[in-house]
TIKOLKE-163799 format. One record per residue (C-alpha): y, z, x; residue number from 1. Coordinates in nm, 4 decimals, padded with zeros to 6 digits, m for minus. Each point is the difference from the previous one (the first is absolute). Example, Ala and Ser with C-alpha at 12.3 -4.5 7.8 and 13.67 -1.06 7.14 Angstrom:
<v: m00.4500; w: 00.7800; u: 01.2300; num: 1>
<v: 00.3440; w: m00.0660; u: 00.1370; num: 2>
//
This chain:
<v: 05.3145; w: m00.4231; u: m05.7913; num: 1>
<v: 00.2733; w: 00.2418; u: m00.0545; num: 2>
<v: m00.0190; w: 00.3685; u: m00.0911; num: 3>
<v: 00.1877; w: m00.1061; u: m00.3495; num: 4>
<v: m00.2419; w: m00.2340; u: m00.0725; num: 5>
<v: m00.2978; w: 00.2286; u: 00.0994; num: 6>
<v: 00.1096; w: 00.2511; u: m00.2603; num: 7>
<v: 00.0127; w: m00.2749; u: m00.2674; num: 8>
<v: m00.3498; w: m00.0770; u: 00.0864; num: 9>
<v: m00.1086; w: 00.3202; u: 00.0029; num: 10>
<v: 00.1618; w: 00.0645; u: m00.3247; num: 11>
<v: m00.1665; w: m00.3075; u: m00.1947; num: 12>
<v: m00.3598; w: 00.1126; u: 00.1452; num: 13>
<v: m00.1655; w: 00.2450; u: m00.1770; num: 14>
<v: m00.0829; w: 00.3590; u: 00.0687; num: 15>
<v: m00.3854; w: m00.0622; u: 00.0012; num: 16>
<v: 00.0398; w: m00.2850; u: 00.2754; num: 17>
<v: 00.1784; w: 00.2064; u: 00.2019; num: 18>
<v: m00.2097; w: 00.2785; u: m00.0654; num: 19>
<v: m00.2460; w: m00.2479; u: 00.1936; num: 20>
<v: 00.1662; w: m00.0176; u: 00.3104; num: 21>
<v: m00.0231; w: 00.4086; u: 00.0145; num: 22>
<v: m00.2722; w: 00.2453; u: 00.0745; num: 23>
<v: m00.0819; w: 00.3369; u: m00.1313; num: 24>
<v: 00.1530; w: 00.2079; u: 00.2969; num: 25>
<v: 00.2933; w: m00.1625; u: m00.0308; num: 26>
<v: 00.0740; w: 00.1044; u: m00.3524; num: 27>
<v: m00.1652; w: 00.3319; u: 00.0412; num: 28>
<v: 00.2786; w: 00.0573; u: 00.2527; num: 29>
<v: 00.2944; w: m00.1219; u: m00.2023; num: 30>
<v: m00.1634; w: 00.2397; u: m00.3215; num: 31>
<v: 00.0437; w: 00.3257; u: 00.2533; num: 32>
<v: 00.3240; w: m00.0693; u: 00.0863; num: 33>
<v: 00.1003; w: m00.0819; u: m00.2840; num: 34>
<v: m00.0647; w: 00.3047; u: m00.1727; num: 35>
<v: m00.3647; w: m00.1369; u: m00.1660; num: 36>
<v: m00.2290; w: 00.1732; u: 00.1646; num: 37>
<v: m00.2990; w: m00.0329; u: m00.2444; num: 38>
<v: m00.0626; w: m00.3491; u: 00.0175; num: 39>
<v: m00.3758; w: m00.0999; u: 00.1532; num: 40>
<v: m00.3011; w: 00.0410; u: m00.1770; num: 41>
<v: m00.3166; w: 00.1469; u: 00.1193; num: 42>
<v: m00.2023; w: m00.1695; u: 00.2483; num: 43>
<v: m00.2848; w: 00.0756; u: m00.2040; num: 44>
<v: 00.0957; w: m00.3441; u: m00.1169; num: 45>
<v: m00.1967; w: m00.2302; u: 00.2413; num: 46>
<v: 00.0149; w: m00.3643; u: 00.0243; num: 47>
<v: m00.3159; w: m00.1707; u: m00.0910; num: 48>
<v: 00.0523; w: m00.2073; u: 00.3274; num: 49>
<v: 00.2147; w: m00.0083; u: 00.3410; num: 50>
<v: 00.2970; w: m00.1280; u: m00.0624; num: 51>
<v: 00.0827; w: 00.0333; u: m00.3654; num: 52>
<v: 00.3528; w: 00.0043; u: m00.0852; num: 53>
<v: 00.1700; w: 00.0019; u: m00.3356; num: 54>
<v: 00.3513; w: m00.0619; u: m00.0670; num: 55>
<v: 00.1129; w: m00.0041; u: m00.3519; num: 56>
<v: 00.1537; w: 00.1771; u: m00.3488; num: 57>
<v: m00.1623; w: 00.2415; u: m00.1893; num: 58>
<v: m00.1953; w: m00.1004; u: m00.2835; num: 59>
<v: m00.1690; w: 00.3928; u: m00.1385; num: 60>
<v: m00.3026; w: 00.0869; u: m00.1555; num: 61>
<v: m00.1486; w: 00.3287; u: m00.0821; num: 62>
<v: m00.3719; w: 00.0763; u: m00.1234; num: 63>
<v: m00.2153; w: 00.2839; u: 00.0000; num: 64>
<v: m00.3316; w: 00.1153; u: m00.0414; num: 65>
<v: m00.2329; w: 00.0480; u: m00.2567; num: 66>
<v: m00.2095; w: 00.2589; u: 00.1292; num: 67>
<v: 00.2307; w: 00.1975; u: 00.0430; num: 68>
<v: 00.0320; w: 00.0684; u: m00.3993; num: 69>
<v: 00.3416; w: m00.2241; u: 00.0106; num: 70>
<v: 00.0753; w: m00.1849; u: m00.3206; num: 71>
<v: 00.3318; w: m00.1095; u: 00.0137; num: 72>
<v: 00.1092; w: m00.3215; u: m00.2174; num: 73>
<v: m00.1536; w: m00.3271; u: 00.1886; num: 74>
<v: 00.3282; w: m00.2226; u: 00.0359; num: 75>
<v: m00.1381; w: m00.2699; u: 00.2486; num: 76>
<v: m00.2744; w: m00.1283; u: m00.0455; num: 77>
<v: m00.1407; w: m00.1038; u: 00.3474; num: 78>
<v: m00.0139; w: m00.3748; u: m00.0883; num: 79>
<v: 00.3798; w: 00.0390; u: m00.0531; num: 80>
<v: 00.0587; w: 00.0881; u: 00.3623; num: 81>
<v: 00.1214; w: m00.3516; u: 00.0478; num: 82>
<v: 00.2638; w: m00.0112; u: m00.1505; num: 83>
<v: 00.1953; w: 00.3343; u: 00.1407; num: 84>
<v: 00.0060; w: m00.1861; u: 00.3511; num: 85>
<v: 00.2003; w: m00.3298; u: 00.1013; num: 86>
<v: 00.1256; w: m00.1305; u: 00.3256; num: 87>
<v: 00.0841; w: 00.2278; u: 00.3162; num: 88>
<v: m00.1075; w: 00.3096; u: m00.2107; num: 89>
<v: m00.2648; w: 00.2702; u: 00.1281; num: 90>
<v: m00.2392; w: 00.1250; u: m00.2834; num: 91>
<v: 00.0406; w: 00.4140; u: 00.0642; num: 92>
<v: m00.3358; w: 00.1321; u: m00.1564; num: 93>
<v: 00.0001; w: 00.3991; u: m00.0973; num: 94>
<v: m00.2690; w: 00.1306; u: m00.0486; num: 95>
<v: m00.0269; w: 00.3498; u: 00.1263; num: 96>
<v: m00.1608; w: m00.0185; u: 00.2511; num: 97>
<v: m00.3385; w: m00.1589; u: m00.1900; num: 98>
<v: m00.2579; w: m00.1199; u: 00.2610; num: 99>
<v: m00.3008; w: 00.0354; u: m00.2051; num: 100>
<v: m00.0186; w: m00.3655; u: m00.0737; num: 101>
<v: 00.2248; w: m00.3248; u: 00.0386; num: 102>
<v: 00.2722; w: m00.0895; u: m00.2901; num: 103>
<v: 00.0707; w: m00.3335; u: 00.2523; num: 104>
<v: m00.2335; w: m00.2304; u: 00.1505; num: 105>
<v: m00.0456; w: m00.3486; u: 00.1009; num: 106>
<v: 00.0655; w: m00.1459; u: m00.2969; num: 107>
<v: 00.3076; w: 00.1459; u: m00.1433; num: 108>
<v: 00.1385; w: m00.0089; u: 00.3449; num: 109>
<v: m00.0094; w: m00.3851; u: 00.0613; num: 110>
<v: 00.1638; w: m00.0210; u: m00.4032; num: 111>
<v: 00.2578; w: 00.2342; u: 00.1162; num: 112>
<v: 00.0329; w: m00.2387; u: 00.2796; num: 113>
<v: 00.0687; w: m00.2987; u: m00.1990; num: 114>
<v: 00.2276; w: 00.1850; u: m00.2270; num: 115>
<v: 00.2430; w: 00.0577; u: 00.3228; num: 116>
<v: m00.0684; w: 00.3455; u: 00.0640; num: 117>
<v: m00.0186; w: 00.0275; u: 00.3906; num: 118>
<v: m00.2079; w: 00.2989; u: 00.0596; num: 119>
<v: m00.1260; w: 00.3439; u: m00.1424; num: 120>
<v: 00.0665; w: 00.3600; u: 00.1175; num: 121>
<v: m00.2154; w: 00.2539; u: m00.1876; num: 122>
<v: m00.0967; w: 00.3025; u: 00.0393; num: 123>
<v: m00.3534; w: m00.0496; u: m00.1576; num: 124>
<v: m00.3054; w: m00.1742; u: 00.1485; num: 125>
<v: m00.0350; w: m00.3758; u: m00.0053; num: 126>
<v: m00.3147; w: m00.2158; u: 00.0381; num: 127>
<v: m00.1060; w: m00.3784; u: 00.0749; num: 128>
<v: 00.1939; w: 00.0835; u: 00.3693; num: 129>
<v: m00.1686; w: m00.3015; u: 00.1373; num: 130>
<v: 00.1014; w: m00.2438; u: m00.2880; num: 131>
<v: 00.3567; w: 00.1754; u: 00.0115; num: 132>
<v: 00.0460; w: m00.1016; u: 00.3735; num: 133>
<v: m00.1165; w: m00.3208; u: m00.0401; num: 134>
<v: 00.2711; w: m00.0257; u: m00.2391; num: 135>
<v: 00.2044; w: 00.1138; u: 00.2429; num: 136>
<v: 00.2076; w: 00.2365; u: m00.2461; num: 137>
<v: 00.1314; w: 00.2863; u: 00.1646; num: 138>
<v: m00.1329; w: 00.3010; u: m00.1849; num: 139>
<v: 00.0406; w: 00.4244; u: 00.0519; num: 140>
<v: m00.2243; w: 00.2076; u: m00.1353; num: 141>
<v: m00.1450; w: 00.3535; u: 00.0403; num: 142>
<v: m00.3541; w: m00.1144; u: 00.0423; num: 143>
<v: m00.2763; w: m00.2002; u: m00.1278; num: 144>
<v: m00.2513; w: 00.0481; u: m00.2452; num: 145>
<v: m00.2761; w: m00.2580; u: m00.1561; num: 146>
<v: 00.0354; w: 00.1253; u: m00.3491; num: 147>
<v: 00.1899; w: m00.1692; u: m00.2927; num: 148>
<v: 00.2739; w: 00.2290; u: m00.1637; num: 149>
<v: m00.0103; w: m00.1635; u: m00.2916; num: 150>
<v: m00.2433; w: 00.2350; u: m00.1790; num: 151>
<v: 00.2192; w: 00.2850; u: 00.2044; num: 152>
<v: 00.3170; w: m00.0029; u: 00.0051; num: 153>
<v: 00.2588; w: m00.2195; u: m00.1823; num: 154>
<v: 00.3524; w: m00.1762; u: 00.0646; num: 155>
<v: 00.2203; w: 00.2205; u: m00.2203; num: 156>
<v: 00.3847; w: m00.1350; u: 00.0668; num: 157>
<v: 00.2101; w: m00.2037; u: 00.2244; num: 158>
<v: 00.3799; w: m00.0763; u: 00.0363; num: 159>
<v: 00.0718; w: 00.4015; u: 00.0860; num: 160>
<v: 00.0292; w: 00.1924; u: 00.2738; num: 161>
<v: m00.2950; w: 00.0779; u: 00.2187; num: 162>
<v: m00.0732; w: 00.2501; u: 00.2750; num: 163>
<v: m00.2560; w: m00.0240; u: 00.2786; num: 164>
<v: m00.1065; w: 00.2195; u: 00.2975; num: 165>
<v: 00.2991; w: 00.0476; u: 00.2334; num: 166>
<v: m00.0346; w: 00.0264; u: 00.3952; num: 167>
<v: 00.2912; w: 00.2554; u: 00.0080; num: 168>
<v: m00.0066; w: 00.1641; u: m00.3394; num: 169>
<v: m00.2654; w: 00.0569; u: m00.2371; num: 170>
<v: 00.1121; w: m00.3604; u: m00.2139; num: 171>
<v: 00.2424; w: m00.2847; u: 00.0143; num: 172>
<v: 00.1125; w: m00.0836; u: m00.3275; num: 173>
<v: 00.0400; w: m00.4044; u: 00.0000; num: 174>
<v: 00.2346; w: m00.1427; u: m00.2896; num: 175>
<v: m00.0936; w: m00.3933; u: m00.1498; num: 176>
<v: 00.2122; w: m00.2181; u: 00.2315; num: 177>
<v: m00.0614; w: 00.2408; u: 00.3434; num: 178>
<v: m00.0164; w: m00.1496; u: 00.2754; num: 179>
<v: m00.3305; w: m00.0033; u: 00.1877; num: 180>
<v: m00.0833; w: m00.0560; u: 00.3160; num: 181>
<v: m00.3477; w: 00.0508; u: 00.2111; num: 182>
<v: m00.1450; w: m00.1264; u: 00.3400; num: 183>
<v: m00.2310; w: 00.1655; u: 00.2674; num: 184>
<v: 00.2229; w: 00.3373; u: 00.0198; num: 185>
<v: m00.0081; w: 00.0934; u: m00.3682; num: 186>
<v: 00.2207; w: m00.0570; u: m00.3258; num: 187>
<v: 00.3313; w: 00.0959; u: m00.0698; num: 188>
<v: 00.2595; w: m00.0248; u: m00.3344; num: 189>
<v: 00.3440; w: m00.1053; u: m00.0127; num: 190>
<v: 00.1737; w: 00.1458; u: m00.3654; num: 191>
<v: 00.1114; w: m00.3293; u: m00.1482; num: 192>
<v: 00.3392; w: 00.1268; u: m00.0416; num: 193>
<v: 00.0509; w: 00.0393; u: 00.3950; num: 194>
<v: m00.2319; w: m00.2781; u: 00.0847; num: 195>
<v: 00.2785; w: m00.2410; u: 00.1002; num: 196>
<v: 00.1769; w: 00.2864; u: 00.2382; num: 197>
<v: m00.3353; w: 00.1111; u: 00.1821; num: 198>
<v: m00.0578; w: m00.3651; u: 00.0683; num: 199>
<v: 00.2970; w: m00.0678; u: 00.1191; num: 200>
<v: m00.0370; w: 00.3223; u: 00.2207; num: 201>
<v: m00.3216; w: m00.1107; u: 00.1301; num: 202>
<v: 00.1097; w: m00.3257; u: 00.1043; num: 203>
<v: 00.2611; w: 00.0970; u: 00.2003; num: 204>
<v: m00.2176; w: 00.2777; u: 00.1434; num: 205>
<v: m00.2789; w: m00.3051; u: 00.0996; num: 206>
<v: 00.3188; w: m00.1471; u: 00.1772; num: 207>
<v: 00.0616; w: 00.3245; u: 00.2307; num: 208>
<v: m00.3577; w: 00.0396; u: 00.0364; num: 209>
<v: m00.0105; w: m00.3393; u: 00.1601; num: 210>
<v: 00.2860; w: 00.0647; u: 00.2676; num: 211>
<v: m00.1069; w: 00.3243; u: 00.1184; num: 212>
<v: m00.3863; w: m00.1166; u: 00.0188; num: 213>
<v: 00.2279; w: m00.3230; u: 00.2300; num: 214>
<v: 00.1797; w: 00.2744; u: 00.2050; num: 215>
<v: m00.3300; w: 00.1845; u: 00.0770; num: 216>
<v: m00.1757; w: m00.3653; u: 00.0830; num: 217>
<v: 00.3070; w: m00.0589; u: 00.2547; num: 218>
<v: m00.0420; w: 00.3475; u: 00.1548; num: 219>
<v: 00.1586; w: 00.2849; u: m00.2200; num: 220>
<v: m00.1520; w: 00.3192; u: m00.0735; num: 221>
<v: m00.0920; w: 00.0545; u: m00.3478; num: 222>
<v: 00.2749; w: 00.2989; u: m00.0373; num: 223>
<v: 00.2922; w: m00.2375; u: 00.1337; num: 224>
<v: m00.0518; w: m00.2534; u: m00.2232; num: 225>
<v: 00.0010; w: 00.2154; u: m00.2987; num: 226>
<v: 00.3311; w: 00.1081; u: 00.1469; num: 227>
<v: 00.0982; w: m00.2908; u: 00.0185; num: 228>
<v: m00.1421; w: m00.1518; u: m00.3613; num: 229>
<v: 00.0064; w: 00.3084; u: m00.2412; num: 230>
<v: m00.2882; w: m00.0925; u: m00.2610; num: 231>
<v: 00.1508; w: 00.1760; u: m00.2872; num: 232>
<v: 00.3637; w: 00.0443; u: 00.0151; num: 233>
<v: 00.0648; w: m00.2804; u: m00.2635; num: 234>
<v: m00.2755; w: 00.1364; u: m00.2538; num: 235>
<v: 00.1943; w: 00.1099; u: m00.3418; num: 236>
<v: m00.0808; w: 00.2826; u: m00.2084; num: 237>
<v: m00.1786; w: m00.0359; u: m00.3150; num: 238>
<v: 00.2641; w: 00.0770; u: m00.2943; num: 239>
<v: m00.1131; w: 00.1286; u: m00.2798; num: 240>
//
């Protein structure tokens, strides 16, 4: 196949499915050099099981907690979470921080499921972990907790921006239409409005990756084959 017709290829596919082909270092990576340095969330978010890995657009909720004396206007009503997700999109759940009991459990997670949505990241507690893996739906959470929310805390909006714990600041802010991705090292977010860039990046940086771990598999010490491959001479700034 030619390199012309790669690009066309590449072109027509779309920025989740190569999103796929990626992992979370990778983009990290590409984020630092290209001036985004914020990017990862905390990994206070834990996998419910090994091997988890979501891939997908933002789709944002926020809710909050009753006992806390909160009363803002109830927008969402939780039997409405449905229809904020679709396919290749990542429900982000705010919820500052609330661990006390579970806003998600089995149930809503295997609806979400057939409504498209391919995984959760939260930074709340989650319960039902055992029907949730047998569901095999990739979820992130803060914790787990037994107790129903529902008499607790409430679903107050969706469709807005959203922050969650951040690994290298105190929050990432993550925008409807994000880009997610998590797997065994942690999460990170692409800004949908460099998304296409950083991937592009990231592939080619997967590329050089490849040949230097080949010149160090033929013989070459780690420190000439980054002289000879330099990992991040192509990445581009952010422009803002």
């Amino acid at each position: 196949m030619s390199t012309d017709t790669k690009l066309m290829d590449s072109s027509q596919e779309s920025l989740v499915s190569r999103l796929q082909r990626l992992d979370s270092g990778l983009i990290s990576d590409v984020l630092d050099e290209a001036g985004w340095p914020n990017h990862s969330l905390s990994s206070i978010l834990r996998p419910l099981f090994p091997g988890a890995r979501i891939v997908g657009r933002a789709a944002c909720v926020r809710g909050e907690s009753l006992c806390r004396g909160n009363h803002s206007p109830k927008t969402l009503p939780a039997g409405d979470l449905e229809s904020v997700v679709e396919d290749e999109t990542v429900l982000v759940l705010a919820s500052d921080g609330y661990t006390t009991a579970s806003p998600i459990g089995g149930i809503v997670s295997r609806s979400l499921m057939k409504n498209g949505c391919c995984g959760i990241i939260t930074d709340s507690a989650v319960r039902d972990k055992d029907e949730i893996i047998d569901l095999a739906f990739p979820v992130f959470a803060a914790g787990l907790s037994p107790v129903n929310a529902a008499r607790r805390w409430h679903f107050v909006e969706a469709n807005i921006p959203v922050t969650l714990p951040g690994q290298t600041s105190f929050h990432v802010t993550i925008h409807p239409e994000d880009l997610l991705l998590a797997d065994n090292d942690g999460a990170v977010v692409i800004p949908a409005q460099f998304s296409q860039q950083i991937i592009e990046d990231a592939e080619e940086l997967k590329l050089i990756e490849s040949k230097i771990v080949a010149a160090m598999d033929n013989g070459v010490s780690r420190s000439e084959a980054f002289k000879r491959y330099p990992r991040f001479c192509h990445v581009r700034p952010i422009s803002f």
